[in-house]
C-alpha positions as CSV (number, residue, x, y, z in Angstrom):
1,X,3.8,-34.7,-2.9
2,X,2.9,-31.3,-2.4
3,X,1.5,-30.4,0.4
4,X,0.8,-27.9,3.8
5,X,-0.4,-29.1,7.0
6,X,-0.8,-27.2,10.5
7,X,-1.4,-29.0,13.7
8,X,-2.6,-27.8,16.7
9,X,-1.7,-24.3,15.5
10,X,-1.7,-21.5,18.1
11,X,-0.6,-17.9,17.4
12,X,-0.5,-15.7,20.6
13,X,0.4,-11.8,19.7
14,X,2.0,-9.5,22.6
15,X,0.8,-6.3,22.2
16,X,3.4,-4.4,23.9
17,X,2.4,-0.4,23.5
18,X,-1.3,-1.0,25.7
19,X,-0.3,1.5,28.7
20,X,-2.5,3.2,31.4
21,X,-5.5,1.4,33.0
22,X,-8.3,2.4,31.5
23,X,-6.7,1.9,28.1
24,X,-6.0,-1.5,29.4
25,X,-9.1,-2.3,31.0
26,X,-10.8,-1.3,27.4
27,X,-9.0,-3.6,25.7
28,X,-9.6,-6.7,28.0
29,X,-13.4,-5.9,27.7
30,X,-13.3,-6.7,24.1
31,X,-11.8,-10.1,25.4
32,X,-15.6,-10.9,25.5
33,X,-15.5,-10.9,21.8
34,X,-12.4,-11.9,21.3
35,X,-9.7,-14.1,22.9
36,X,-7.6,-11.1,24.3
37,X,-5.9,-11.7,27.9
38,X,-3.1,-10.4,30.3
39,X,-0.4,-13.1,30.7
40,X,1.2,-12.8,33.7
41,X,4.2,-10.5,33.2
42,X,0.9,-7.7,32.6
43,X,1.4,-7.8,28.9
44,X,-1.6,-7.9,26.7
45,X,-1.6,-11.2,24.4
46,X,-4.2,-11.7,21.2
47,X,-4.8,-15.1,20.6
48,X,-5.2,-14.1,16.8
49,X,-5.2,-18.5,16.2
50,X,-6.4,-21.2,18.3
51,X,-5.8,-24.7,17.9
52,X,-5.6,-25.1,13.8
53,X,-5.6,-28.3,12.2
54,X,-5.9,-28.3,8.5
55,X,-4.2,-29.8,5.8
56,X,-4.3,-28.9,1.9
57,X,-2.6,-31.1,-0.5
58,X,-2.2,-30.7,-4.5
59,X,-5.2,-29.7,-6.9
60,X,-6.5,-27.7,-3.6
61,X,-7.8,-24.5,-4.5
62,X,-9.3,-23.1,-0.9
63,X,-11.0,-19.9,-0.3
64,X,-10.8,-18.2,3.2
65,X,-13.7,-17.2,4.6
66,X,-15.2,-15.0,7.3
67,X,-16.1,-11.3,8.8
68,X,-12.9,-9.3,9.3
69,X,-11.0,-10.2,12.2
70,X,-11.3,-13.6,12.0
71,X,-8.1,-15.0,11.6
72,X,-8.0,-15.2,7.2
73,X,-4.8,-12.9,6.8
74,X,-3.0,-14.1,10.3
75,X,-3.2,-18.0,9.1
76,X,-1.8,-17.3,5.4
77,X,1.1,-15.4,7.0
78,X,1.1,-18.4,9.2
79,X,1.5,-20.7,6.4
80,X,4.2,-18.6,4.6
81,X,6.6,-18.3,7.7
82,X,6.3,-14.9,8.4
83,X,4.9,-15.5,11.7
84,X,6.0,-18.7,13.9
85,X,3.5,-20.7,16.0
86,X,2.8,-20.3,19.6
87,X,2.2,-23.8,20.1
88,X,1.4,-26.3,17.1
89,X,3.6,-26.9,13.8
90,X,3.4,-26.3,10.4
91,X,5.0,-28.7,7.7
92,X,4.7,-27.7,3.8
93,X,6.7,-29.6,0.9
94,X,7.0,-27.4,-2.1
95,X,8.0,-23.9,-3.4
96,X,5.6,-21.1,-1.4
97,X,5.2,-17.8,-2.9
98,X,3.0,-15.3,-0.7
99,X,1.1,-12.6,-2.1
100,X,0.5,-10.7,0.3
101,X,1.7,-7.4,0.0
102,X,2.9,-6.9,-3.4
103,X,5.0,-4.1,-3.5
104,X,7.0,-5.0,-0.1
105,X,10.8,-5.0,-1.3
106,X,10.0,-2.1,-4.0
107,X,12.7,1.2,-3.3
108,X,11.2,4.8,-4.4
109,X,14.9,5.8,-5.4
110,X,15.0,2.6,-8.1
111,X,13.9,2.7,-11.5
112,X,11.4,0.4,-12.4
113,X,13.5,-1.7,-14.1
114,X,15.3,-2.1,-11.1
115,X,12.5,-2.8,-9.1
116,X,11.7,-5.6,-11.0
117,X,15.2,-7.3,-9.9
118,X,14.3,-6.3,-5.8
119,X,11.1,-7.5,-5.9
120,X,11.8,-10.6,-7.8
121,X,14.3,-11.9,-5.8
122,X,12.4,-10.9,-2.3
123,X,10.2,-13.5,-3.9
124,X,12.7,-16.5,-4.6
125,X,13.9,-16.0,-8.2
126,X,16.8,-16.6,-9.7
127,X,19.2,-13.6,-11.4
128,X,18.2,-15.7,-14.8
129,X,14.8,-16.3,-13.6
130,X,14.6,-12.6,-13.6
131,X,16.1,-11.7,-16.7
132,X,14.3,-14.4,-18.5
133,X,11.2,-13.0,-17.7
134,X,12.4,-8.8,-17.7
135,X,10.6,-8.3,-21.0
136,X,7.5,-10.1,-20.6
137,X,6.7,-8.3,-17.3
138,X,7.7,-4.9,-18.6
139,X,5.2,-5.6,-21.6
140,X,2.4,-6.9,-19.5
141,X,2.9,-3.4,-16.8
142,X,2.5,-1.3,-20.2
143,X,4.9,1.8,-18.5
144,X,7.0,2.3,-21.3
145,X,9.7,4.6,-20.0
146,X,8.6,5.4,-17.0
147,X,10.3,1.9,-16.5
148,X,13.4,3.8,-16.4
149,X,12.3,6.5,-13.7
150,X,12.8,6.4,-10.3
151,X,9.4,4.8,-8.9
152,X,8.8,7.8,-6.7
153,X,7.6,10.0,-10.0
154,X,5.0,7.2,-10.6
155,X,1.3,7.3,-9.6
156,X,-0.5,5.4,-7.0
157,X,-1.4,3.0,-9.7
158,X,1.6,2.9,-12.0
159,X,3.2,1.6,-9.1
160,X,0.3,-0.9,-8.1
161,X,0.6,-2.1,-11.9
162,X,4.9,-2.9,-11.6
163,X,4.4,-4.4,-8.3
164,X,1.5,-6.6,-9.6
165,X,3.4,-7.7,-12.8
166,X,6.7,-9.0,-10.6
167,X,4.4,-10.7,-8.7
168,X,2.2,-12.6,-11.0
169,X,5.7,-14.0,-12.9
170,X,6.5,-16.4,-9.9
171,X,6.2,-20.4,-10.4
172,X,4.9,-21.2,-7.3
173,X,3.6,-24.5,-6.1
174,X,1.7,-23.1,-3.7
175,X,0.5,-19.8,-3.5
176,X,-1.3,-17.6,-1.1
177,X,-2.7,-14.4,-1.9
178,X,-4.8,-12.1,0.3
179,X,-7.3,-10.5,-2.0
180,X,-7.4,-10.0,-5.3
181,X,-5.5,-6.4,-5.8
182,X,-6.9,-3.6,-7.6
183,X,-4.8,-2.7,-11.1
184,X,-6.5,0.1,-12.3
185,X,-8.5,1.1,-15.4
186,X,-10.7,-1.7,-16.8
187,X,-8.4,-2.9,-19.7
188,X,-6.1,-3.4,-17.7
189,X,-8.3,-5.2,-14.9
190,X,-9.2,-7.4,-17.7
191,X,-5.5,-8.6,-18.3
192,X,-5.0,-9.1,-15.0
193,X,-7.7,-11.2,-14.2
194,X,-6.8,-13.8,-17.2
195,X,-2.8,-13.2,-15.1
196,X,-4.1,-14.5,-11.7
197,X,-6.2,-17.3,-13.5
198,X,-2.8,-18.6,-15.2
199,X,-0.9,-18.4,-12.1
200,X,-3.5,-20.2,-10.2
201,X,-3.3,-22.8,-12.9
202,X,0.3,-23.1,-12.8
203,X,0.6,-23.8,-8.6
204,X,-0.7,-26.7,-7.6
205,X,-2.2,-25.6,-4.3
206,X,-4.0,-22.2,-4.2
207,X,-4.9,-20.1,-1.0
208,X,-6.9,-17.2,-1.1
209,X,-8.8,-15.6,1.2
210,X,-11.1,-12.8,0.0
211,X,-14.9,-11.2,1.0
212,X,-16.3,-11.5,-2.5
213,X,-17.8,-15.4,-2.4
214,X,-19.1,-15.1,-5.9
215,X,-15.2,-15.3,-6.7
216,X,-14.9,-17.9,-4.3
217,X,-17.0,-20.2,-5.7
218,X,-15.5,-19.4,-9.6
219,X,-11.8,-20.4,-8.6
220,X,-12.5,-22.7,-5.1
221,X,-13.0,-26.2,-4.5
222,X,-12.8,-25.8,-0.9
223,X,-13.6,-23.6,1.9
224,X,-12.2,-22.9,5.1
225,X,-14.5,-21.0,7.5
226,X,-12.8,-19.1,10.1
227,X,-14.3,-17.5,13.4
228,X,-12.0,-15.9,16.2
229,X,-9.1,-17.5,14.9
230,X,-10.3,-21.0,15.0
231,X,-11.5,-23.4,12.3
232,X,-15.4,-22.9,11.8
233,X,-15.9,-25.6,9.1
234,X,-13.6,-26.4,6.3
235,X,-14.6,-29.2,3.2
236,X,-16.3,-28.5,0.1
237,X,-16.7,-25.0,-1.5
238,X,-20.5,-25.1,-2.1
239,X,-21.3,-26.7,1.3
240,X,-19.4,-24.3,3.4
241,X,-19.7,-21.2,2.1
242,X,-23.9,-22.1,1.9
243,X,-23.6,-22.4,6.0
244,X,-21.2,-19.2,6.3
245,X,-23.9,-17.0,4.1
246,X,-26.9,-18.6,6.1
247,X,-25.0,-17.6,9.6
248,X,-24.4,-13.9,8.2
């Protein structure tokens, strides 16, 4: 069965660059706020998660929520492996596709067409995965044949609309996604929102963390509160998000 599960979870972050004592003694007064110390080799450590137990299985559709800072981002990149824990496992059964930065892998000197083949495989598809599905994601961008320019004569958004396409072709069975992601004009907003609503259908567990609750509560069947890195409250959407709204 499908399935991710953290225990115990505990992500401490060096920060390595904090020099000169008043810099220094700045940061470790915001350790009021937030769990920030000095470990005893004088580096500076965030303790961007503390002590996470959660476990999603399949049909979950959870929504992340709380202020910025909180831990939202940090605990998807968590789940995905791109950070390991500090103290605590993680154990996941199934295919993970993070959506996290879309156009990571994508090379300016490439043609778009190319960039469809780097950026696919950066997120776990075949060669024939890829050219099975070539067409259908150069339709859906709508570039034409820009798709056969390098990607540094493209604008901000022609490049937000490749990168988005690639991305939005993965089977995943569970996928995480921070934010939904801009796409442009409103046409083509449209298209993408009916995109992201089939790939959430398709995964069997769905992560998202976002500030907008109103989507939240069209696409979620649970929520997970986070505050300073730990777990605030986490069970059904309606419930939590109520308390998070009441608290801000």
């Amino acid at each position: 069965m499908t399935f991710i599960e953290l225990k115990g979870v505990t992500l401490d972050l060096p920060i390595y660059d904090v020099q000169g004592r008043s810099l220094k003694k700045k940061v470790m007064r915001m350790g009021r706020r937030n769990a920030i110390a000095e470990g005893s080799d004088g580096v500076i450590v965030v303790r961007a998660l503390d002590n996470v137990d959660v476990r999603f299985e399949s049909g979950d559709r959870i929504g992340l929520i709380g202020h910025n800072g909180a831990g939202k981002s940090t605990l998807l990149r968590m789940m995905a492996g791109i950070y390991a824990p500090t103290y605590g496992t993680v154990e996941r059964d199934g295919k993970i596709v993070p959506l996290l930065d879309i156009g990571l892998g994508m090379d300016e000197n490439s043609t778009g067409m190319q960039n469809i083949r780097l950026r696919g495989l950066l997120l776990g598809m075949s060669d024939a995965e890829i050219r099975a599905k070539q067409d259908s994601i150069a339709e859906f961008c709508e570039l034409g044949d820009y798709l056969d320019l390098p990607m540094r004569t493209y604008s901000s958004g022609m490049r937000v609309r490749l990168a988005f396409a690639v991305s939005t072709a993965v089977d995943a069975e569970i996928l995480l996604l921070d934010e939904v992601m801009g796409v442009g004009d409103a046409s083509f907003m449209h298209k993408a929102e009916g995109r992201l609503a089939d790939l959430h259908s398709r995964a069997e567990i769905v992560v998202l963390a976002m500030h907008a609750n109103n989507e939240i509560r069209k696409v979620c069947n649970k929520a997970l509160w986070m505050e300073r890195g730990r777990v605030r409250a986490f069970g059904p959407m309606e419930e939590v998000v109520a308390a998070y709204e009441a608290q801000v």
